[in-house]
C-alpha positions as CSV (number, residue, x, y, z in Angstrom):
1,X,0.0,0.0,0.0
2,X,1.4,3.5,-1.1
3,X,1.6,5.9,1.4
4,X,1.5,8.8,-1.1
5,X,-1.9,9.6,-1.6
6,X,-3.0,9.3,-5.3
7,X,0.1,7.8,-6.3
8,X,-2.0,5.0,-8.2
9,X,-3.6,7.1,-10.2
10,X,-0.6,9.0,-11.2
11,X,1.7,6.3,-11.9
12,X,-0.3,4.8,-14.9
13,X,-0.6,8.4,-16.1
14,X,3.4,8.8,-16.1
15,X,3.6,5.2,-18.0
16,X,1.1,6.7,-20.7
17,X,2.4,9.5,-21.4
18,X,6.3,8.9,-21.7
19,X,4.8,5.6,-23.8
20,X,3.3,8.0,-25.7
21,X,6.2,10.8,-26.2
22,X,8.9,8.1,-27.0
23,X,6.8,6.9,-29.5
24,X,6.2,10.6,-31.1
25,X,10.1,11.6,-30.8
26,X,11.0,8.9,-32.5
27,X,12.8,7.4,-29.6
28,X,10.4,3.8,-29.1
29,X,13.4,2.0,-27.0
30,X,11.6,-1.3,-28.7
31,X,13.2,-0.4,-31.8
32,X,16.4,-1.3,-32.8
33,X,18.7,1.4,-33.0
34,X,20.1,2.4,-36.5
35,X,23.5,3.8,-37.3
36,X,23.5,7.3,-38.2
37,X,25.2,8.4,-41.6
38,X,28.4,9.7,-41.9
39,X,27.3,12.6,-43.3
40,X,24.9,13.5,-40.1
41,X,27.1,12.6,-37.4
42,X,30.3,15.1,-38.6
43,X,27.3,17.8,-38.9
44,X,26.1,16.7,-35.0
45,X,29.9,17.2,-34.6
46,X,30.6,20.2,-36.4
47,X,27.6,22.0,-34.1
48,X,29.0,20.8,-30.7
49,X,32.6,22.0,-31.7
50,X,30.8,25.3,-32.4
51,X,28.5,25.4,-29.4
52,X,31.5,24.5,-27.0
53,X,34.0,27.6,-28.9
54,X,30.8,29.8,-28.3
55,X,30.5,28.6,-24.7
56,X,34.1,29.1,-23.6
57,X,34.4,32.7,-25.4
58,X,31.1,33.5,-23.4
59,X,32.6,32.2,-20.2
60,X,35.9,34.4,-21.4
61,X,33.6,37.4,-21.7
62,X,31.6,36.9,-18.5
63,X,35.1,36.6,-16.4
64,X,36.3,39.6,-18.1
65,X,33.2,41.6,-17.6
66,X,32.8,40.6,-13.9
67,X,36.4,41.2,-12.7
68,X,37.6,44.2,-14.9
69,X,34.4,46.3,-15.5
70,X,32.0,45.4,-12.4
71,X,34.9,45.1,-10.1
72,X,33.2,42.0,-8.5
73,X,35.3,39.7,-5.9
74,X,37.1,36.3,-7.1
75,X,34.3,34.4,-5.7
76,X,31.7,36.1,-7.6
77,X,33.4,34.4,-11.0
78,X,35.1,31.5,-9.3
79,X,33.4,28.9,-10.9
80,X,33.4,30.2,-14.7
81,X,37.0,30.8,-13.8
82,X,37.2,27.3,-12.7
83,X,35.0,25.9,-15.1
84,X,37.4,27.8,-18.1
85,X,40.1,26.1,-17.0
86,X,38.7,22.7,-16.4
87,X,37.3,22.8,-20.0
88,X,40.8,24.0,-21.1
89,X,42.9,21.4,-19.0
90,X,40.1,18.5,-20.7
91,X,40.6,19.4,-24.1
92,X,45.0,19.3,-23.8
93,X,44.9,16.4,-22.2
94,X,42.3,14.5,-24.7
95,X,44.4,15.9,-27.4
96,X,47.9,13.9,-26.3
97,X,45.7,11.0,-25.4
98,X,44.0,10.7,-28.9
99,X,46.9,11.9,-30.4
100,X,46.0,15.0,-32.4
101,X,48.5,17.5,-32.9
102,X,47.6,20.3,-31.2
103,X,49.9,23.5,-33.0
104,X,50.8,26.0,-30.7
105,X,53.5,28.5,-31.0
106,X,54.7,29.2,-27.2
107,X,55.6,32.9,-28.4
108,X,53.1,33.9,-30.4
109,X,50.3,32.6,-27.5
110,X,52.4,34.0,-24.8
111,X,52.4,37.2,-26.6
112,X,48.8,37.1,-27.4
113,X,48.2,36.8,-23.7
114,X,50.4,39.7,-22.9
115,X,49.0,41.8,-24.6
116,X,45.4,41.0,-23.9
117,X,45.9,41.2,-20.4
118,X,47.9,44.1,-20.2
119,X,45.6,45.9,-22.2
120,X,42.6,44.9,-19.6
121,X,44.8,45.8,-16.4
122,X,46.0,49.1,-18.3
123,X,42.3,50.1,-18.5
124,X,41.0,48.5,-15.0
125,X,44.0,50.7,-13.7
126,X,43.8,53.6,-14.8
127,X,40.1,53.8,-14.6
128,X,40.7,52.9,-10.5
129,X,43.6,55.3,-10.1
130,X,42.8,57.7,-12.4
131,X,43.3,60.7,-9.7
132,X,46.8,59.5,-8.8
133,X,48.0,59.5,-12.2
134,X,46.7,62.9,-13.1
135,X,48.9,64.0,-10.3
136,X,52.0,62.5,-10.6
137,X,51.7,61.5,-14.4
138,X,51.9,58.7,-16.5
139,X,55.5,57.6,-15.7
140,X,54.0,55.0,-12.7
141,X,51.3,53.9,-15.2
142,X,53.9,53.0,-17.9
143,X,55.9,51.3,-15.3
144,X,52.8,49.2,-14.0
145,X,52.1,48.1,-17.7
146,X,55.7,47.0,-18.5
147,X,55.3,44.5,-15.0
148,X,52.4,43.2,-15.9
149,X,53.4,42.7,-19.5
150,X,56.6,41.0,-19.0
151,X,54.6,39.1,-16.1
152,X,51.7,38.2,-18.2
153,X,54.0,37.0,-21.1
154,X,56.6,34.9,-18.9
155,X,54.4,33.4,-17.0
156,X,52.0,31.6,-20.0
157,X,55.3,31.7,-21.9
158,X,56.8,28.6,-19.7
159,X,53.5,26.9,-19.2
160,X,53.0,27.3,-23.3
161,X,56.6,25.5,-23.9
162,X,55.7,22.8,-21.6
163,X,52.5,21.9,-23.0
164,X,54.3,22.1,-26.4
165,X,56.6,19.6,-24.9
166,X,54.7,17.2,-23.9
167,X,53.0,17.4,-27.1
168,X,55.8,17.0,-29.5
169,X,57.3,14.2,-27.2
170,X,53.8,12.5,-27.8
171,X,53.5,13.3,-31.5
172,X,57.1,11.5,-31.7
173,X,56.3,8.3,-30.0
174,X,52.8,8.5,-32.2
175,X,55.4,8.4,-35.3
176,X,57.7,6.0,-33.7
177,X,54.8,3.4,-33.7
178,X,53.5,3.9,-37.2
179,X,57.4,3.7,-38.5
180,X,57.8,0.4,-36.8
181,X,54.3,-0.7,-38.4
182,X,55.4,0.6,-41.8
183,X,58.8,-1.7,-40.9
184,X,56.6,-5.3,-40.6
């Protein structure tokens, strides 16, 4: 005996109706299942790869907008930050394991980075401290923008190179094996 009180009444309902909507989708688990074309499954691809590119440049934006214009605490955006470079992390590491190639130049990313970020902090800065700058000029702004530019660029610069590394060693065992097929 259900102690839920109508719970007989709604369970048959339930049955019906997802009976009912499997069988309109398309989706009758009685069926067997077919294997999708080619064709169709590089499209259901191609929109995923988009959807995720669109989803990390929004979760970009959102960080940027939340830290730099709203001036909002770390743990405001802690989890896009988090969730950025989880996403991030995922994608390297399923990259060496299938073995694509994944082309980077350490210099050119590093640079790409500096500049973004100095670029933001310039702005943030001078928008914060705008009243101390207009009193003892720009000299301490130039200053702060040639740290955080040579920080910004090191920094990824080294983590960039490894991650190339690790990639190339990867790339040359993937060769390695398909020599020694090509040898038998």
């Amino acid at each position: 005996m259900n102690t839920i009180p109508h719970l007989d009444s709604v369970l048959p309902f339930a049955k019906h109706l997802i009976r009912h909507l499997t069988i309109f989708f398309g989706r009758n688990h009685y069926e067997k299942k077919r294997t999708p074309d080619e064709r169709v499954v590089a499209q259901y691809r191609q929109v995923n790869s988009e959807a995720l590119t669109i989803l990390i440049v929004a979760l970009i934006l959102s960080i940027i907008v939340q830290s730099i214009f709203l001036k909002t605490p770390l743990s405001q955006y802690l989890g896009e930050l988090i969730m950025l470079l989880v996403v991030g992390g995922y994608l390297f590491v399923r990259y060496l394991v299938i073995g694509l190639n994944v082309s980077m130049r350490p210099s050119f990313m590093s640079l790409a980075v500096a500049l973004i970020v100095t670029c933001l902090n310039g702005f943030s800065n001078f928008h914060t401290y705008k009243n101390f700058y207009s009193k003892t000029g720009m000299v301490f702004l130039g200053a702060v923008l040639i740290v955080t530019f040579i920080s910004s660029f090191l920094i990824p610069y080294f983590i960039f190179k490894i991650m190339h590394h690790i990639n190339q060693k990867r790339q040359n065992a993937i060769q390695k094996k398909l020599d020694q097929r090509e040898e038998l």
